[in-house]
Structures are given as structure tokens and as C-alpha cells.
N, CA, C and O atoms as CSV, one atom per row, in Angstrom:
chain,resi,resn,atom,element,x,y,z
A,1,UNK,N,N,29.381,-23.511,14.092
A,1,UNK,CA,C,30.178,-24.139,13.078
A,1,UNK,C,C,29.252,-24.969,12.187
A,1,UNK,O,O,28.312,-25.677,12.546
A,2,UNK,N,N,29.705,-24.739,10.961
A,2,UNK,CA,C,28.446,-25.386,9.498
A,2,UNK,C,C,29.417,-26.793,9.596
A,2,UNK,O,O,30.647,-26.794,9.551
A,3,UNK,N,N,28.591,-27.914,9.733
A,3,UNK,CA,C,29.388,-29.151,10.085
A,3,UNK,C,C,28.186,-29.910,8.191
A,3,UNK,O,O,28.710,-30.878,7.640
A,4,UNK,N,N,26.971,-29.424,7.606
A,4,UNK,CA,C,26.929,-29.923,6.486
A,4,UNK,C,C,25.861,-29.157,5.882
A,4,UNK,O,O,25.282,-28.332,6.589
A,5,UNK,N,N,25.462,-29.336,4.476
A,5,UNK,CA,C,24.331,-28.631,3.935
A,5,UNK,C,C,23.160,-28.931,4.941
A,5,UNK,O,O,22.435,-27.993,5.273
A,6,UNK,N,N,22.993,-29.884,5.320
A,6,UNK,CA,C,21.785,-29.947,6.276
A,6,UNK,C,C,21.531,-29.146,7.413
A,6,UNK,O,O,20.501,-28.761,7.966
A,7,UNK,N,N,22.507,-29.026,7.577
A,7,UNK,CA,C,22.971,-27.863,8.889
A,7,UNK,C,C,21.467,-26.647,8.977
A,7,UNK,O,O,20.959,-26.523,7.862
A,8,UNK,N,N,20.821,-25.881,9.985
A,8,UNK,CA,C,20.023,-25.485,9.631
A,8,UNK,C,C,19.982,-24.023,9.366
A,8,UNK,O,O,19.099,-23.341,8.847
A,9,UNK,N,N,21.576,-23.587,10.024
A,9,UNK,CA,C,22.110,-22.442,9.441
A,9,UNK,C,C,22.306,-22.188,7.572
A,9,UNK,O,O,21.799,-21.312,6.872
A,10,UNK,N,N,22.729,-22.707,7.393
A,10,UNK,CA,C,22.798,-23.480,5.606
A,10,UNK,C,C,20.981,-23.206,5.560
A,10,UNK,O,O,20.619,-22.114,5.120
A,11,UNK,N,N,20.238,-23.896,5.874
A,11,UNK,CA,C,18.967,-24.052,5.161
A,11,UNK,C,C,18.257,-22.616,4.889
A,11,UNK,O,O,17.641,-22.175,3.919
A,12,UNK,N,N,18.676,-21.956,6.430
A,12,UNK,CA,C,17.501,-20.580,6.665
A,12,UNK,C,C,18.980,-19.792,6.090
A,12,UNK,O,O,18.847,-18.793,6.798
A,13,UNK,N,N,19.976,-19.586,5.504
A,13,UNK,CA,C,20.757,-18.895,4.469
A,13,UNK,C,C,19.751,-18.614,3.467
A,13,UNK,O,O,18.976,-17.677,3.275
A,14,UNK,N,N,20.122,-20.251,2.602
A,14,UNK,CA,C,19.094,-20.618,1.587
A,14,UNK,C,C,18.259,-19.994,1.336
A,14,UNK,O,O,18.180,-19.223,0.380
A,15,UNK,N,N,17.313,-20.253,2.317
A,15,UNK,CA,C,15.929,-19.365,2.233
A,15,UNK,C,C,15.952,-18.408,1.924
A,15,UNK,O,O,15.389,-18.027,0.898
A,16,UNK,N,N,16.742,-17.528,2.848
A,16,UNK,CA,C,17.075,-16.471,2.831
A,16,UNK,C,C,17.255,-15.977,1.122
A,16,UNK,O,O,16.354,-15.354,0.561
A,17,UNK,N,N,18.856,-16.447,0.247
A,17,UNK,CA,C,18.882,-16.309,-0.750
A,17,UNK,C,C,18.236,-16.542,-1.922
A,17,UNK,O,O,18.787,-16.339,-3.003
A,18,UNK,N,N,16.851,-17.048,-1.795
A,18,UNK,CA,C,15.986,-17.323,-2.410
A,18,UNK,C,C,14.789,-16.407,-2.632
A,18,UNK,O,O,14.307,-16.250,-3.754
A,19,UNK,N,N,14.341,-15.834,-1.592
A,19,UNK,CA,C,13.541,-14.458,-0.826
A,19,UNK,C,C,14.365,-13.369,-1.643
A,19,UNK,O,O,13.983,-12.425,-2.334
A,20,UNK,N,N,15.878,-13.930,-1.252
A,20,UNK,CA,C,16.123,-12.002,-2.169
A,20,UNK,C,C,16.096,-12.030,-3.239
A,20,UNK,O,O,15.623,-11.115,-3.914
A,21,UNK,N,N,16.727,-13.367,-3.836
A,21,UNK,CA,C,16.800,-13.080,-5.356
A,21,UNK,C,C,15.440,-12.804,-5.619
A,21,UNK,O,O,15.436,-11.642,-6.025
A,22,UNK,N,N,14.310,-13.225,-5.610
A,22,UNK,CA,C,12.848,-13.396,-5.681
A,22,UNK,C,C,12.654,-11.579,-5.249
A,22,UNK,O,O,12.694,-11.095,-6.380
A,23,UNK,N,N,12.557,-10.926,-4.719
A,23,UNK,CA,C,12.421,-9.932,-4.363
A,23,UNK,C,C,13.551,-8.928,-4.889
A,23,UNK,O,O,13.623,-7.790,-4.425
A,24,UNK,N,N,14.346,-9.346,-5.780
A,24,UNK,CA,C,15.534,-8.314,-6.248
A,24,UNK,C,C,14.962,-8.290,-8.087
A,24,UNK,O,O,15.556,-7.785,-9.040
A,25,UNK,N,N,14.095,-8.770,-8.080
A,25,UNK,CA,C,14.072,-9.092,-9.662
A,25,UNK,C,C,13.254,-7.353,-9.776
A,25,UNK,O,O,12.356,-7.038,-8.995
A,26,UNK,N,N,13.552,-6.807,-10.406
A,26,UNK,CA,C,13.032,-5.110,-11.283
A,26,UNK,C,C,11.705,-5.866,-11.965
A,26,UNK,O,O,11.522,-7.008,-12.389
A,27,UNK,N,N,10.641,-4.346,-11.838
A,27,UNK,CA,C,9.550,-4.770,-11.934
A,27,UNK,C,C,8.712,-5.979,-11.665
A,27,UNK,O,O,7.722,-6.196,-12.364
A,28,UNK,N,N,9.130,-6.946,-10.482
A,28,UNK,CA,C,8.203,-7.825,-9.815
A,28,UNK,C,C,7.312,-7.521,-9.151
A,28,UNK,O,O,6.369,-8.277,-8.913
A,29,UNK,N,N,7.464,-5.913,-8.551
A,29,UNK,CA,C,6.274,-5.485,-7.853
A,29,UNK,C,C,5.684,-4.165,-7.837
A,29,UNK,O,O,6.307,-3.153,-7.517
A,30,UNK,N,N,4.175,-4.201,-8.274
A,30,UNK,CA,C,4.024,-2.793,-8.251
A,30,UNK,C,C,4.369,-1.739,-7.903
A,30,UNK,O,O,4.537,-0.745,-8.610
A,31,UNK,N,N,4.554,-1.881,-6.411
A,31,UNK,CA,C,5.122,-0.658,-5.118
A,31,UNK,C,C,6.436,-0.126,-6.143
A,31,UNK,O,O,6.819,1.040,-6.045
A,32,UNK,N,N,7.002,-0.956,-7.001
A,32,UNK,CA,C,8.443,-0.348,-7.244
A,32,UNK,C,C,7.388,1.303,-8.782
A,32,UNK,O,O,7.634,2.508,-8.812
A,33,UNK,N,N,6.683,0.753,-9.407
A,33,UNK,CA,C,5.881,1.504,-10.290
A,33,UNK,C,C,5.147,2.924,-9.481
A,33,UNK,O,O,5.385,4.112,-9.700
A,34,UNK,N,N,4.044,2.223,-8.341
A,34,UNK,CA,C,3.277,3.285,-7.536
A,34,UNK,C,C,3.760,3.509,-6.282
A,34,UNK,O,O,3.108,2.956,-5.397
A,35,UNK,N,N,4.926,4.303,-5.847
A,35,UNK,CA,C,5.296,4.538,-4.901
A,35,UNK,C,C,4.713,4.999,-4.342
A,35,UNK,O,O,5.396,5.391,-3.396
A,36,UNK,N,N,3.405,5.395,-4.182
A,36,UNK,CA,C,2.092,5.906,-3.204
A,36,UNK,C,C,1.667,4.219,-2.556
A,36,UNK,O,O,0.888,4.062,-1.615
A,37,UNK,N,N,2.118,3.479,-3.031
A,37,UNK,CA,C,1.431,2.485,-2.672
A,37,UNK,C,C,2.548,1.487,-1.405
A,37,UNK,O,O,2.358,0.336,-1.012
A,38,UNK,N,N,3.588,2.367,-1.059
A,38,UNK,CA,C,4.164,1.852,0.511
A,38,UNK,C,C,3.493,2.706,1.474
A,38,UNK,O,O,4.229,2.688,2.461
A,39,UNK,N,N,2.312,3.576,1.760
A,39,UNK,CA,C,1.333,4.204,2.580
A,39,UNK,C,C,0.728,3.290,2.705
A,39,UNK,O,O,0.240,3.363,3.833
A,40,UNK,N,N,0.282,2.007,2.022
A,40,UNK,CA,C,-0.802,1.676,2.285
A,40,UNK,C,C,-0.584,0.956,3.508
A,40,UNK,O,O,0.578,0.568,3.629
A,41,UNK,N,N,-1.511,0.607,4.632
A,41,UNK,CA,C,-1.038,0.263,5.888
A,41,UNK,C,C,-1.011,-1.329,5.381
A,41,UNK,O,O,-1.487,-1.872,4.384
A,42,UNK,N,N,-0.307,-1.790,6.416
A,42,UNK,CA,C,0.029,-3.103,6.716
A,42,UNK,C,C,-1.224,-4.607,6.497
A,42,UNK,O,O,-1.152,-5.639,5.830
A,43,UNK,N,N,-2.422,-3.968,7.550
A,43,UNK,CA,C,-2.851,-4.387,7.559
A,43,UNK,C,C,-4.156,-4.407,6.429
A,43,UNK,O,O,-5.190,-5.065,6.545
A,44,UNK,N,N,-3.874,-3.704,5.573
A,44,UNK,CA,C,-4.651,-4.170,4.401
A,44,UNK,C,C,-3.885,-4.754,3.397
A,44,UNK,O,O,-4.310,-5.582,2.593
A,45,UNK,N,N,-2.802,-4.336,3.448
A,45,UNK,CA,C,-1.650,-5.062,1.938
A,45,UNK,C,C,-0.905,-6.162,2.746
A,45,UNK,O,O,-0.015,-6.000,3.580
A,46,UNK,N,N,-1.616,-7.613,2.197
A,46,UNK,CA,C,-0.607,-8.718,2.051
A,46,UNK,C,C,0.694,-8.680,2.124
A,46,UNK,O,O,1.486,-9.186,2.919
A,47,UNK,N,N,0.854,-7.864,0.980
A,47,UNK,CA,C,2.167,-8.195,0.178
A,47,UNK,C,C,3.476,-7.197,1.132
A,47,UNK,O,O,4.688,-7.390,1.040
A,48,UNK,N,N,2.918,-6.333,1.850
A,48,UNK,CA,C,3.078,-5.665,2.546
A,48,UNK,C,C,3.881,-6.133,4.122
A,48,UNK,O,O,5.031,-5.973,4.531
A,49,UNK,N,N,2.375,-6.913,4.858
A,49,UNK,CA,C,2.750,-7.671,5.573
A,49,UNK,C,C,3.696,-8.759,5.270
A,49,UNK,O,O,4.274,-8.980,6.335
A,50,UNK,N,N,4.088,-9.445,4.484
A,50,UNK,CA,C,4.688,-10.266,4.241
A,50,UNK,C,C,6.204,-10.261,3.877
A,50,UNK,O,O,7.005,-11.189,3.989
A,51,UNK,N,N,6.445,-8.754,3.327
A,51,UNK,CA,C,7.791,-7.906,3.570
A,51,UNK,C,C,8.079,-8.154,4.324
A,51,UNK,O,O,8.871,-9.088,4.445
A,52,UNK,N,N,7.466,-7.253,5.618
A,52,UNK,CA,C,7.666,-7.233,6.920
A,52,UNK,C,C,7.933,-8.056,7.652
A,52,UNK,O,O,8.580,-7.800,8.668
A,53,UNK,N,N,7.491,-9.362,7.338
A,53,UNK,CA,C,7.944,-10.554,8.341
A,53,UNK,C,C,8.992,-11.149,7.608
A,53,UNK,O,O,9.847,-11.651,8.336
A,54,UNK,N,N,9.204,-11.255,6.343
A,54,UNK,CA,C,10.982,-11.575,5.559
A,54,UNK,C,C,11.860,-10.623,6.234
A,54,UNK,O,O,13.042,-10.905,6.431
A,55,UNK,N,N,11.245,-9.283,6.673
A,55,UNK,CA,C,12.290,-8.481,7.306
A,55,UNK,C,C,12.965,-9.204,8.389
A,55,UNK,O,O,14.104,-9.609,8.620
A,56,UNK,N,N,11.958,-9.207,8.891
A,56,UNK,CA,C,12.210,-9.709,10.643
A,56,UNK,C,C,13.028,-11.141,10.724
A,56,UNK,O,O,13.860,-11.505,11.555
A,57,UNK,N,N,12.614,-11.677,9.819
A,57,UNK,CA,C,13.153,-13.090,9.959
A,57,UNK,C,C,14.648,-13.092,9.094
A,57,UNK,O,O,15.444,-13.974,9.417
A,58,UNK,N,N,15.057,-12.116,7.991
A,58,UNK,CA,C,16.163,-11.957,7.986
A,58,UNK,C,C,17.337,-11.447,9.139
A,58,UNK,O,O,18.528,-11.659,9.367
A,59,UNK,N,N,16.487,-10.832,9.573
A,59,UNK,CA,C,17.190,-9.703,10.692
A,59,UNK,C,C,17.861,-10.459,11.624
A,59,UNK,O,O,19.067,-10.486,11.869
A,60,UNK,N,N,16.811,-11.165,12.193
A,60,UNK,CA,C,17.036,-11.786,13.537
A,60,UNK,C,C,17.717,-13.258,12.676
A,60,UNK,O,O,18.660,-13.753,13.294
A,61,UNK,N,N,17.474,-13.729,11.814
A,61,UNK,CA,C,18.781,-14.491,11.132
A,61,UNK,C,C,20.202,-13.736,11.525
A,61,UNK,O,O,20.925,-14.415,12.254
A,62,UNK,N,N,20.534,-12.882,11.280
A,62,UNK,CA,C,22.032,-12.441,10.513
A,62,UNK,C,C,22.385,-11.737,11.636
A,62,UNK,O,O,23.556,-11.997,11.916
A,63,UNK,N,N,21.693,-10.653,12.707
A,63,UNK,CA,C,21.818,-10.151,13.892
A,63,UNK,C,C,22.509,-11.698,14.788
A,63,UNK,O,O,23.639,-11.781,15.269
A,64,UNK,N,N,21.637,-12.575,14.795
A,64,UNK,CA,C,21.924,-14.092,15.356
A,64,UNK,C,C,23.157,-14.407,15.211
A,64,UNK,O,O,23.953,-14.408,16.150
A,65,UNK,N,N,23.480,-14.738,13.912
A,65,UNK,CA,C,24.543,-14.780,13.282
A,65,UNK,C,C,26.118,-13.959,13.573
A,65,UNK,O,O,27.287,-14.332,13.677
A,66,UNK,N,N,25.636,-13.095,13.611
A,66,UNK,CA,C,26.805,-11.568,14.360
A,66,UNK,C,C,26.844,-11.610,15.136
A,66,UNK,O,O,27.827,-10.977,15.521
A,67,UNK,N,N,26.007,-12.287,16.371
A,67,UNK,CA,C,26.301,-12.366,18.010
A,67,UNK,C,C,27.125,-13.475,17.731
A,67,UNK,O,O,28.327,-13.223,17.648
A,68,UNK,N,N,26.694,-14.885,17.533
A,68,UNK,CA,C,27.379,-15.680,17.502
A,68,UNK,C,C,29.062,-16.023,17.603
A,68,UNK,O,O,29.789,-16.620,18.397
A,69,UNK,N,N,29.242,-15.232,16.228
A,69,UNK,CA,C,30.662,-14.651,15.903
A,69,UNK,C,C,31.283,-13.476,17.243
A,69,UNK,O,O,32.304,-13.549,17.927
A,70,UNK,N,N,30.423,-12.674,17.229
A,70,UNK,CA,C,31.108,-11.306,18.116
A,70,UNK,C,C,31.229,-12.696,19.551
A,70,UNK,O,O,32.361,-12.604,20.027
A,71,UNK,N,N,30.695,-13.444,20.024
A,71,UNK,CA,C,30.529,-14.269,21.446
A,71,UNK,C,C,31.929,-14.920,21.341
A,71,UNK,O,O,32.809,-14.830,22.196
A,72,UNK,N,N,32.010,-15.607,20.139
A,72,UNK,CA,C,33.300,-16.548,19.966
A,72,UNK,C,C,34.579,-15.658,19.808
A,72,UNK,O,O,35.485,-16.218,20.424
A,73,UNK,N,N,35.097,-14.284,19.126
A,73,UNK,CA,C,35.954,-13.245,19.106
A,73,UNK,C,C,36.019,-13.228,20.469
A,73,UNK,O,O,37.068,-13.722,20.881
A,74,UNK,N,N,35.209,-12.804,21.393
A,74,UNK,CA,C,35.335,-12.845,22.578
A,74,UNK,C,C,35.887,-13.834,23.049
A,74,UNK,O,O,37.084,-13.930,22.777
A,75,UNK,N,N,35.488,-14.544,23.608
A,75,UNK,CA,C,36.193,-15.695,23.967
A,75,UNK,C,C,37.500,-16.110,23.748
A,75,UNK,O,O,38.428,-16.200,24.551
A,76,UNK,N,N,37.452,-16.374,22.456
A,76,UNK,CA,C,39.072,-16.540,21.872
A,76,UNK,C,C,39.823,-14.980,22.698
A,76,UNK,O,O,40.661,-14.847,23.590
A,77,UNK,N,N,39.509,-14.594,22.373
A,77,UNK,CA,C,40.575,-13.232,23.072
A,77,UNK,C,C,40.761,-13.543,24.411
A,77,UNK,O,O,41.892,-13.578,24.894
A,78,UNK,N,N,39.599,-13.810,25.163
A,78,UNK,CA,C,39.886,-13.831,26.728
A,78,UNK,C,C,40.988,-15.132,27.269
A,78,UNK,O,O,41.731,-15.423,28.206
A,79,UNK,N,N,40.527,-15.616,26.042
A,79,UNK,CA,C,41.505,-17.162,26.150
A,79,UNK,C,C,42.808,-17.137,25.940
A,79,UNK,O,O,43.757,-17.533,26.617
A,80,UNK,N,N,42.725,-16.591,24.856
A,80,UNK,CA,C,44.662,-16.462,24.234
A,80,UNK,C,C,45.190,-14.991,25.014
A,80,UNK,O,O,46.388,-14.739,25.139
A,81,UNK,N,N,44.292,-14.238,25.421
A,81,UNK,CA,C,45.213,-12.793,25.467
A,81,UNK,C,C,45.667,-12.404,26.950
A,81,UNK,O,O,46.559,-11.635,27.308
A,82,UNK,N,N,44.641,-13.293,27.815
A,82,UNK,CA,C,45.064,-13.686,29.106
A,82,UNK,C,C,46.042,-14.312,29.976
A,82,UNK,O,O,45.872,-15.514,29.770
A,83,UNK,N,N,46.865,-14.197,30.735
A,83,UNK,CA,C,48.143,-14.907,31.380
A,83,UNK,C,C,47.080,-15.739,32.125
A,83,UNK,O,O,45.874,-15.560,32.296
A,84,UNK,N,N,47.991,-16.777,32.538
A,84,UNK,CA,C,47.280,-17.775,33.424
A,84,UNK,C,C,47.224,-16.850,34.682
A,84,UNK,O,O,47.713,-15.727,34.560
A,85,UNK,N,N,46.620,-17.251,35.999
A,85,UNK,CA,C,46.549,-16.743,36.901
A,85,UNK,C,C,47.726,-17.661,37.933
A,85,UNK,O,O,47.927,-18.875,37.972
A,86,UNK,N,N,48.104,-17.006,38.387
A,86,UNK,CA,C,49.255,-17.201,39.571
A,86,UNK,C,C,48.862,-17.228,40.537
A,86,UNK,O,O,48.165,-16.318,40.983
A,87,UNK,N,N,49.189,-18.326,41.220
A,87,UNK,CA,C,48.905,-18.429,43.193
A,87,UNK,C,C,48.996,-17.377,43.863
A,87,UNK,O,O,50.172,-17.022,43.789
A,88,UNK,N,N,48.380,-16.628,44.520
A,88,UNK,CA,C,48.254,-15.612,45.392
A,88,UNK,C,C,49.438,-15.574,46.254
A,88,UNK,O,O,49.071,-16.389,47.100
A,89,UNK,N,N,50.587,-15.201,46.626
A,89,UNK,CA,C,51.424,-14.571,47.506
A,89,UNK,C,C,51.328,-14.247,49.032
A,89,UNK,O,O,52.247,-13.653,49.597
């Protein structure tokens, strides 16, 4: 639960929406011009590596995020959809 902007879910959003807009802008990056140039391996292109870890760190943001939610759906269901349990007989 987001209780304020400080919150640190809120912050790494942020980030987040900042990275894409920054990375959504047309013609910011060569690779979009020389499409020979996503071969190039990792470990020589920066810009490359550095995708790659916005990947990851989005991912495991928003994957995070979707457990979170899918944990609490759960719950609530087991809670409300359940009869109480009755004394054994």
C-alpha cells in the first residue's frame, strides 16, 4: 500500500518513468538507424549493457509488483470465500 510520494514504490515507478520516456524518444539512439548494431555483444557496447540492466531492474520492479497483488487476491479470497471452521463432531 502507497501510504506517500516518498514511498519507495512511488520513487523506483518514477525512475522507472523517466528511463522510458528517455528511451522512447525516436532517433535518440543509433541502434534504432544501424540495426546491425544490436549484434554487437554486450560486453563491448555500454549502451548496450546498460539496456540490459534497465531491463532487469524494470522487470523485477513490476514482476515484484504482480506478486504482491496476485499474494493479497489470494488472501482476500481465502479470507472472505472460506466458512469458518466448525468444531469437529
Amino acid at each position: 500500500m502507497v501510504s506517500s510520494t516518498d514511498d519507495q514504490t512511488v520513487i523506483k515507478v518514477n525512475r522507472f518513468l523517466e528511463i522510458f520516456v528517455d528511451y522512447a524518444q525516436l532517433g535518440h539512439y543509433l541502434v534504432e538507424f544501424f540495426t546491425w548494431m544490436k549484434y554487437i555483444p554486450s560486453s563491448v557496447a555500454s549502451w548496450k549493457r546498460r539496456a540490459e540492466e534497465r531491463y532487469k531492474e524494470s522487470s523485477d520492479l513490476f514482476v515484484g509488483l504482480f506478486r504482491e497483488v496476485e499474494d493479497r487476491i489470494v488472501m482476500a479470497f481465502i479470507r472472505y470465500s472460506l466458512p469458518p471452521r466448525s468444531p469437529m463432531m
